[in-house]
N, C-alpha and C positions, 0 to 999 in steps of 0.2 A: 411379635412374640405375644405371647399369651398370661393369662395370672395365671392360672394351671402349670406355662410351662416355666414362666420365672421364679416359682413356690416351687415348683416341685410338688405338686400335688392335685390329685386325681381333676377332671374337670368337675365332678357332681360335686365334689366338697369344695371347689372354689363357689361353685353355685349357693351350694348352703350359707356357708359365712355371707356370703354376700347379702343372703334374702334375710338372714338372721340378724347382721350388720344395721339395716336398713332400716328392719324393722322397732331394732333396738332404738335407733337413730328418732325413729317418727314418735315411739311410746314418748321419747324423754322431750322432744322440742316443740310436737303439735298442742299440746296443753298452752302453750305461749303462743307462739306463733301461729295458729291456724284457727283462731277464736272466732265463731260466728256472733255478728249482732244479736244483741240481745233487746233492743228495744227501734222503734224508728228513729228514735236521734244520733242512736249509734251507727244506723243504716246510712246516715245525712251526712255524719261525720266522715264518714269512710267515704262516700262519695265527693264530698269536697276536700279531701286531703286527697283523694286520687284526679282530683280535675286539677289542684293547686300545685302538686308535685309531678304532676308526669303532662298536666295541659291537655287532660284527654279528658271530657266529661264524660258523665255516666247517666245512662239513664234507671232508675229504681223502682 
């Protein structure tokens, strides 16, 4: 089954909410979460918290 057909509502406007949903989603959580380095120690940092938590190095 479908969101369109378990709403009751056209497919283009299940489309919308969705793209509008998402979007709203990214405005409010990438300011936190999706933060680029700002300096090379924070580049170092990132890369030794992802070799020390996941045991994958990284090359930078």
């Amino acid at each position: 089954a479908s969101l369109s057909f378990n709403f009751r509502l056209g497919h283009s406007s299940v489309c919308n909410i969705i793209k509008e949903s998402c979007c709203a989603i990214w405005q409010a959580l990438q300011p936190e979460y999706d933060k680029s380095p700002d300096s090379p120690q924070d580049w170092m940092k990132n890369s030794d918290d992802l070799e020390k938590i996941w045991n994958f190095s990284n090359c930078i």
